[in-house]
N, C-alpha and C positions, 0 to 999 in steps of 0.2 A: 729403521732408518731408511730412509728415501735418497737414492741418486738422484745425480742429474740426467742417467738417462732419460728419466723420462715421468710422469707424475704417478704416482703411487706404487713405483718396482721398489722391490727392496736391496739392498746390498746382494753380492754372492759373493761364493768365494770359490778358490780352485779345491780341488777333491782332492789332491794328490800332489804329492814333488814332480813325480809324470808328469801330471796336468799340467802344473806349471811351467814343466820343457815344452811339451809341447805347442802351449800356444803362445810365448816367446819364443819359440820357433819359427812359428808362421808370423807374428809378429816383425823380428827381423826380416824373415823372407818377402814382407810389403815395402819393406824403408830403400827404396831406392830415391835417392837424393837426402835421407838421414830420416831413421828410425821412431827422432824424438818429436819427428812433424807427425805422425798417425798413432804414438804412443795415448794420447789423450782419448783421443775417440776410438781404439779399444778398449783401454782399460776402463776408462767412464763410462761411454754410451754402451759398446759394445757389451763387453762381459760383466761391468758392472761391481768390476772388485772392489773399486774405492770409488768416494764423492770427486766433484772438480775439487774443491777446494783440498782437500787429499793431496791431491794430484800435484797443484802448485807447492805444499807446502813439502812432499816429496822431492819433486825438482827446484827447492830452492834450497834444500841440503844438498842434493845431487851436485850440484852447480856451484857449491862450496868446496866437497872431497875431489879429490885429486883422482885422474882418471875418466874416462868416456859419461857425460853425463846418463845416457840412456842405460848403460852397465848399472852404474850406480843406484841408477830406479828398481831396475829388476832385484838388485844383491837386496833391499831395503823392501821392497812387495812379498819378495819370498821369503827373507825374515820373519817378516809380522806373521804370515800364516803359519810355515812349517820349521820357524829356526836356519840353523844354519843348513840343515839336509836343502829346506823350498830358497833358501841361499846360494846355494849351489846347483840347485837346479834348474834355476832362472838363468843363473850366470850363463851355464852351459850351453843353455837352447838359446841365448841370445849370441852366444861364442862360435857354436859348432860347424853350423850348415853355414852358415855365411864365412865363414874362414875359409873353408873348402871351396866356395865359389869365387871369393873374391882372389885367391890362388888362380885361380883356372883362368877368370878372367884377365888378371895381370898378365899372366905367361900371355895370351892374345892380344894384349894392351900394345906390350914389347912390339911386336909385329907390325900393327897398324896404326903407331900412335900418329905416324908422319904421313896420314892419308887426310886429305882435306876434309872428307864426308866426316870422318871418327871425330877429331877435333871440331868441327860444327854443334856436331852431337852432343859431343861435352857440354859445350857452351851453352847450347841448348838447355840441358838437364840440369847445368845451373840455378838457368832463371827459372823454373820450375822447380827447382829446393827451398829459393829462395822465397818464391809465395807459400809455398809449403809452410815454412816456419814462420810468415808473416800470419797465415790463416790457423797457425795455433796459437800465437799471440793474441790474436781477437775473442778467437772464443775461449780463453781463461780471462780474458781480462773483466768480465762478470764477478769471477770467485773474488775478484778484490774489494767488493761492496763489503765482505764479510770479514774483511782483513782487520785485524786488531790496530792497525794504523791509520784507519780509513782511507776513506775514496780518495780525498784528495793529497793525503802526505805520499800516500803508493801512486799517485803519478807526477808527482814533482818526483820521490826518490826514481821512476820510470825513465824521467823525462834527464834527470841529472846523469841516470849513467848512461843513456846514449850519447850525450854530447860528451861525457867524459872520454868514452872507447870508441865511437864514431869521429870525432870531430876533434876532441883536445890528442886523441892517440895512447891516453896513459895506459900503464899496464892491465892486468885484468889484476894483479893480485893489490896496487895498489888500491884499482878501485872498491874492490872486497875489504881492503882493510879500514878505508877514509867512510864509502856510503857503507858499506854492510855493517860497519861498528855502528856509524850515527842511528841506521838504521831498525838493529837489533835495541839498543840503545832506550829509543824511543820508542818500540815494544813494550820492554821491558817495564820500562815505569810507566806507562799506559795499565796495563795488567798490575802492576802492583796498587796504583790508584783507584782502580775496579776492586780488585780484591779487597783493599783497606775500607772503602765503601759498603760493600755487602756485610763487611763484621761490624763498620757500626751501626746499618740498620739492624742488623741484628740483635744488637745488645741494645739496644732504644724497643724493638720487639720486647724484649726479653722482659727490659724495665718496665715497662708498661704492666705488660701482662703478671707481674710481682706484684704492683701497687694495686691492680683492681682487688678490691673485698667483696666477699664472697656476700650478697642480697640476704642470704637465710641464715647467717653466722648468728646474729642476735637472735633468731627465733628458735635457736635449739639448746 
C-alpha cells in the first residue's frame, strides 16, 4: 500500500509503545499554535504510518469524541498498532513534556502578561495558528475526491458548516447532530447502493456462467 508521502513508499509503522511516545512526543513539542496543524505532515509525509485519507477519516472521529481533537488521534493511531499499551502510549507523549512546559510557562505568563511586547506576541502567534490550520485544510482537501460522498456533497456539507459555526453561531453539537447525521446518513446509503450493486453483478456472473454448456458434452 502506497502513502501520500510520496510515489512508491510504503506504509510503516512504529516499532514499539516507546516508539510511539516518543515521536508524539516530539510531535507535541512542534505544535506551537496547536498540534493538529503539523499532525498531517508527520504522520503522512513524514513517518508514513497512515494514508491522507486515513488521516481525515481519523480526525473526523476525533472531532466527534469528546476531548482535545489531537488526544483523540494519538488514543486511535496507538490502538490500531499496539492495543491499549500503543493507546497509552500515545496518549502520554502527547500529555507529558508539554504539561510540564506549559506549567513553567503559565507561572511566567502570570508575570508578563501585562507587558505590551508579551501581548503583541500573542497576537502575533495567533494569526500564525491560524494559517497554520488553514494550510492543513488545503492539503487534506485532495483526500475528498476519494470520499464515499464525493467531491461535490463534501463541499456543500464543507461549505454548510462554516456558515452554520462561522456566521449563523449554532452550537458545535447541534451542528454534529443536523449536518453529521444528514451526512453519515447519505454515506450510508451510498455504500449500501454500491454494495447492493456488486451482488447483482454478481449473481448475473454467476447466471451466465450456469447457463453456458460445456462445447465437448455431446462428443463424450
Amino acid at each position: 500500500m502506497n502513502s501520500d508521502g510520496g510515489p512508491g513508499q510504503e506504509l510503516q509503522q512504529p516499532e514499539s509503545p516507546a516508539h510511539l511516545f516518543i515521536a508524539f512526543t516530539l510531535l507535541a513539542l512542534q505544535g506551537f499554535g496547536g498540534v493538529l496543524a503539523i499532525a498531517q505532515r508527520v504522520l503522512v509525509e513524514q513517518r508514513r504510518w497512515i494514508t491522507r485519507e486515513q488521516f481525515v477519516e481519523i480526525l473526523a472521529v476525533g472531532q466527534v469524541l469528546p476531548g482535545p481533537n489531537v488526544c483523540n488521534i494519538a488514543v486511535m493511531i496507538g490502538d490500531r498498532y499496539f492495543g491499549w499499551r500503543g493507546a497509552a502510549a500515545a496518549l502520554a507523549g502527547m500529555m507529558a513534556v508539554p504539561l510540564v512546559l506549559v506549567l513553567g510557562v503559565t507561572a511566567l505568563y502570570e508575570h508578563y502578561a501585562a507587558l505590551p511586547a508579551v501581548a503583541g506576541a500573542l497576537k502575533g502567534m495567533g494569526a500564525v495558528a491560524a494559517g497554520m490550520f488553514a494550510g492543513t485544510a488545503l492539503r487534506l482537501a485532495p483526500a475528498l475526491r476519494k470520499n464515499t460522498l464525493g467531491l461535490a456533497a463534501c463541499v456543500i456539507f464543507a461549505l454548510a458548516t462554516f456558515v452554520a459555526i462561522a456566521l449563523l453561531r449554532w452550537p458545535l453539537v447541534r451542528v454534529l447532530l443536523v449536518l453529521g447525521a444528514l451526512a453519515c446518513s447519505l454515506a450510508w446509503h451510498r455504500l449500501a447502493s454500491v454494495g447492493g450493486d456488486n451482488v447483482g453483478d454478481s449473481g448475473d456472473n454467476d447466471g451466465e456462467g450456469n447457463g453456458k454448456r460445456d462445447p465437448h458434452a455431446g462428443d463424450q
